[in-house]
C-alpha atoms as one frame of an Amber mdcrd trajectory, in Angstrom:
protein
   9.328  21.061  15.768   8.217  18.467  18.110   9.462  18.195  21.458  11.924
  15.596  21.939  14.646  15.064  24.831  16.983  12.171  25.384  16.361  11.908
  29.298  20.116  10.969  30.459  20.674   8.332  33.601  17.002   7.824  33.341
  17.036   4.537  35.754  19.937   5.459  38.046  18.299   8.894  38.922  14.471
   6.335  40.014  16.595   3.354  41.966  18.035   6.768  43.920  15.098   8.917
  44.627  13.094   5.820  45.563   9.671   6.779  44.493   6.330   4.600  45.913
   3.004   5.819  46.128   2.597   8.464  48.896   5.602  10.298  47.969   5.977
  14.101  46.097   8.623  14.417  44.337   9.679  17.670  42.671  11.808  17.853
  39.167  13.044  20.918  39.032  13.929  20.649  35.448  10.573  18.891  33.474
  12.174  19.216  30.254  10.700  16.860  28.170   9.390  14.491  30.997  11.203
  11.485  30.706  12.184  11.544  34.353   8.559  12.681  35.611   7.114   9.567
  33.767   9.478   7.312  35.501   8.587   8.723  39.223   4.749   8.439  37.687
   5.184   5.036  36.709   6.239   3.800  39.957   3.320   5.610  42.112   4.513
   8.795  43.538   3.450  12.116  42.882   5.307  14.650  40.563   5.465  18.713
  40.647   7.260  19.090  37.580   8.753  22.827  37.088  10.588  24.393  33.882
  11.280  28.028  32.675  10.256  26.539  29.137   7.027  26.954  27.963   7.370
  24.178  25.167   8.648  22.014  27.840   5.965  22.523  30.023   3.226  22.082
  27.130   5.205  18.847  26.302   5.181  17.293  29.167   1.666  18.336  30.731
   0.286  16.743  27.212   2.767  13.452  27.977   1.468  12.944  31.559  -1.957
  14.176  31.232  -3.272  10.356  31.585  -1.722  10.955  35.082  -4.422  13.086
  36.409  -3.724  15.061  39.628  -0.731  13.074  40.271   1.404  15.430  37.919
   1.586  19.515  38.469   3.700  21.255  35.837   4.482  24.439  36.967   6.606
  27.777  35.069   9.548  28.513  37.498  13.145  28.525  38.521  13.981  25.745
  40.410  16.168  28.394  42.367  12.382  29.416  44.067  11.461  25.800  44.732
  11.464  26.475  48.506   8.615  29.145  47.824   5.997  26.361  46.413   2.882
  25.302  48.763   3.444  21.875  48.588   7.080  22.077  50.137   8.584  20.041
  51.432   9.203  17.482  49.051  10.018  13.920  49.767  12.706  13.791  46.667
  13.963  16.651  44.314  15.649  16.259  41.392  17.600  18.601  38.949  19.149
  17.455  35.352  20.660  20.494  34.887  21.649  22.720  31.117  19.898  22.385
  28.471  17.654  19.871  26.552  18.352  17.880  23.586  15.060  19.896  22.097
  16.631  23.236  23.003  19.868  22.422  21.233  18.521  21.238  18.362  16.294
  23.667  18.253  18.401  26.996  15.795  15.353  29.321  16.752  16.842  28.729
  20.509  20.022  29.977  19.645  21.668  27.545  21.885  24.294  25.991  19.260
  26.072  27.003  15.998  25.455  23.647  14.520  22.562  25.387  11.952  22.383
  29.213  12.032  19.602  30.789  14.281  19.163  34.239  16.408  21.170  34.307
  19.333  19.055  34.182  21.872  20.141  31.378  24.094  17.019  32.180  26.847
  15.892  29.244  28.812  13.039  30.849  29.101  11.171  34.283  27.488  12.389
  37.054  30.101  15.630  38.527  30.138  18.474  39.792  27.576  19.529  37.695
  24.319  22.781  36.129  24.133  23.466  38.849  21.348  22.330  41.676  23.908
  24.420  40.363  26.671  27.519  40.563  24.335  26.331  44.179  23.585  25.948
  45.560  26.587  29.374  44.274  28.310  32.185  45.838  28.230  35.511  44.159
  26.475  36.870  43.179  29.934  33.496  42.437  31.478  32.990  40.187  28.397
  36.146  38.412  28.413  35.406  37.902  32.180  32.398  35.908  31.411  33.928
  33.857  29.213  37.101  32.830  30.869  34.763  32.515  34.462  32.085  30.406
  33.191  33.642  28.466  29.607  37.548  28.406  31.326  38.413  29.626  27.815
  42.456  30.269  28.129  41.648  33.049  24.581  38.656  34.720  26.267  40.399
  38.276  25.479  40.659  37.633  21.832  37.300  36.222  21.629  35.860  39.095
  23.512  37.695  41.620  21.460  36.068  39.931  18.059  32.621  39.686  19.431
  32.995  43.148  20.302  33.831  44.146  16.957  31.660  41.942  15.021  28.388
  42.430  17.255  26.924  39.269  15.800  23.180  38.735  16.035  23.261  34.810
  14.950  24.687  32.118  16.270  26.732  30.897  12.996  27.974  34.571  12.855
  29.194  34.123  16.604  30.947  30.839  15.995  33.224  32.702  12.988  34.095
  35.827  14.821  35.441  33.285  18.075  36.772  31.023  15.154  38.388  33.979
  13.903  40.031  35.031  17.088  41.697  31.961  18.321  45.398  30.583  15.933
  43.775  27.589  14.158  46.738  25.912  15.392  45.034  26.024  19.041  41.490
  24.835  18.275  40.478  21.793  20.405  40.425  18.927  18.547  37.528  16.739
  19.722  35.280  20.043  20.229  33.996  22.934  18.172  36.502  26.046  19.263
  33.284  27.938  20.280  32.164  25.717  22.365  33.795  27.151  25.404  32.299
  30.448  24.257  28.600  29.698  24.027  28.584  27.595  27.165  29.883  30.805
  29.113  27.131  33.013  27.427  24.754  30.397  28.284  25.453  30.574  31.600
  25.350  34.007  31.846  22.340  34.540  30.085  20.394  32.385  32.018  22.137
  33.003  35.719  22.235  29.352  35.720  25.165  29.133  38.655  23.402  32.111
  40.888  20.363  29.729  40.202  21.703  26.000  41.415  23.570  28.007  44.408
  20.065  29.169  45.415  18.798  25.876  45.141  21.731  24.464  47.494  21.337
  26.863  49.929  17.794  25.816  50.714  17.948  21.953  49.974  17.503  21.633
  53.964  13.742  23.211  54.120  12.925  21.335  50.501  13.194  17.845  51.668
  10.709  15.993  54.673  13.338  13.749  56.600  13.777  10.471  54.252  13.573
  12.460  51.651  16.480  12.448  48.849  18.192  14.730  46.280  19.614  13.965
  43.280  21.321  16.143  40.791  22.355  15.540  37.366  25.455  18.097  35.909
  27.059  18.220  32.747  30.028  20.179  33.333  33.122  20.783  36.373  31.373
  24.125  37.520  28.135  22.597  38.173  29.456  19.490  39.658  31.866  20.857
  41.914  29.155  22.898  43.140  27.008  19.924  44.227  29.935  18.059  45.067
  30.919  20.985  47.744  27.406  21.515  49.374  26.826  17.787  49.364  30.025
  17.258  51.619  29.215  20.154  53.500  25.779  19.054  54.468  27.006  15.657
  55.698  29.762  16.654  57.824  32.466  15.582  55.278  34.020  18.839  54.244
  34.209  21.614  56.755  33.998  25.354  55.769  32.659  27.202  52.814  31.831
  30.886  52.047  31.185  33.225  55.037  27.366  33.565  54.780  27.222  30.176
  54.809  26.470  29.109  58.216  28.909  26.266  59.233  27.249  22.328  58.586
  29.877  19.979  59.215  28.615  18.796  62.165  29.501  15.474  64.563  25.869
  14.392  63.729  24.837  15.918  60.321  21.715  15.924  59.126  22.162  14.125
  55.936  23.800  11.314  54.049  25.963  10.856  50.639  24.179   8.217  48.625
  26.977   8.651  45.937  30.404   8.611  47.493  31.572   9.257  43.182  29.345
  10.624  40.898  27.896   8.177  38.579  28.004   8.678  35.214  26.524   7.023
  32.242  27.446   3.373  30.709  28.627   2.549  27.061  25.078   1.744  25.924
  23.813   4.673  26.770  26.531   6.697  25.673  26.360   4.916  22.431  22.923
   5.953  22.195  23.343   9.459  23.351  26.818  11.109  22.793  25.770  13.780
  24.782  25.503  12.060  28.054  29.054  11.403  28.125  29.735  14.404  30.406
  26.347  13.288  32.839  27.401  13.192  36.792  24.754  11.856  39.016  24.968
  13.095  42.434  22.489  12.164  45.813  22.290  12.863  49.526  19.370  11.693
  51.255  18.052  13.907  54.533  18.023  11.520  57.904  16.643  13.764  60.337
């Protein structure tokens, strides 16, 4: 199956980052390059990183007429501040998962066709199916009610337990199973919740951005802008939180986070709301209905 992604807020994520020739900009999430070629087409340079290898193929063979000017790398954006050419003068993330990836059943990501459930951004780690094995009932129903905010997480648990299911349609009917029909979302598949959660968990994806966060400072040159793309309330309040932190506008946060609401900080919101996508492109792409475009540029 060829490659294909539907690259969400496409122009609103360029006019942002601001690239010109002379600049390096890092996505931290290739996918299928549909950002990359729009920071291309305007003159900067790209690093373009992905856990994916048939991202990374996809895109080196989509912006090979770019010459040195594009670098697609395999990596977690999480180690970003690790790469040689840091710092960057923009970084961008469009965080989850492609449109490829779901579409994809040999992914596992989605019970819309039956495939192994696997649900691995990239090739290391444990299956979605091993995950579920090797958890506990509790620790199971944990990760679903922390990272899917799924109110039947103990039923669900409790059936995937007992069903040990080793697809993803087989999944879907044990958490179908386990939840009155009477309760089932309306506008949503009732697993939903479910495989988002194991998705998460799977693929550390939280641990990963909250990496990322923590060293945003030493990843961009002064000028140099951030902008992240999330599809869902735990990854946005996340930016949303270290955004306002690192210009001055919300005060606090965890203990080992050393304090950044300063009287002068050292960066500034370019996105006071998150922007999120219009009709047409809605219209055009269903799934960017729950896109929130985020920014903060560095000043100093």
């Amino acid at each position: 199956m060829a490659f294909s992604h539907h690259t969400v807020l496409l122009h609103e994520a360029v006019r942002l980052l601001k690239p010109e020739p002379g600049k390096l900009i890092l996505d931290g999430t290739l996918g299928g390059g549909g950002h990359s070629e729009a920071l291309l087409q305007a003159g900067a340079d790209v690093v373009g990183l992905d856990r994916d290898h048939a991202a990374l193929d996809a895109a080196a063979q989509r912006l090979k007429a770019y010459g040195t000017h594009f670098q697609a790398r395999e990596g977690n954006f999480a180690d970003a501040a690790s790469l040689p050419m840091a710092p960057f003068d923009g970084v961008l993330l469009d965080l989850g998962v492609s449109s490829h990836q779901l579409d994809t059943p040999g992914r596992g990501f989605s019970f819309q066709a039956d495939g192994p459930l696997d649900m691995r951004l990239g090739q290391d780690g444990v299956t979605a199916a091993e995950l579920i094995a090797s958890l506990e009932e509790k620790e199971l129903a944990d990760v679903i009610w922390r990272y899917g905010d799924e109110r039947f997480s103990r039923p669900i648990a409790r059936a995937l337990k007992a069903t040990s299911p080793q697809t993803t349609q087989a999944a879907a009917f044990a958490i179908a199973g386990a939840v009155p029909k009477s309760q089932w979302p309306k506008r949503v598949h009732v697993a939903t919740k479910t495989f988002q959660a194991l998705r998460i968990a799977v693929n550390g994806e939280l641990d990963a951005l909250d990496q990322f966060l923590d060293k945003l400072p030493s990843l961009l040159k002064p000028g140099g802008v951030a902008a992240i793309i999330a599809f869902h309330s735990l990854e946005d309040r996340r930016v949303k939180t270290a955004f306002r932190r690192l210009t001055g506008t919300e005060p606090g946060g965890p203990a080992h986070v050393p304090p950044l609401a300063t009287k002068f900080p050292d960066f500034e919101l370019l996105t006071r709301k998150s922007i999120s996508a219009g009709e047409d492109e809605v219209e055009d792409n269903p799934r960017a209905r729950s896109a929130h475009l985020r920014a903060v540029e560095k000043i100093r």
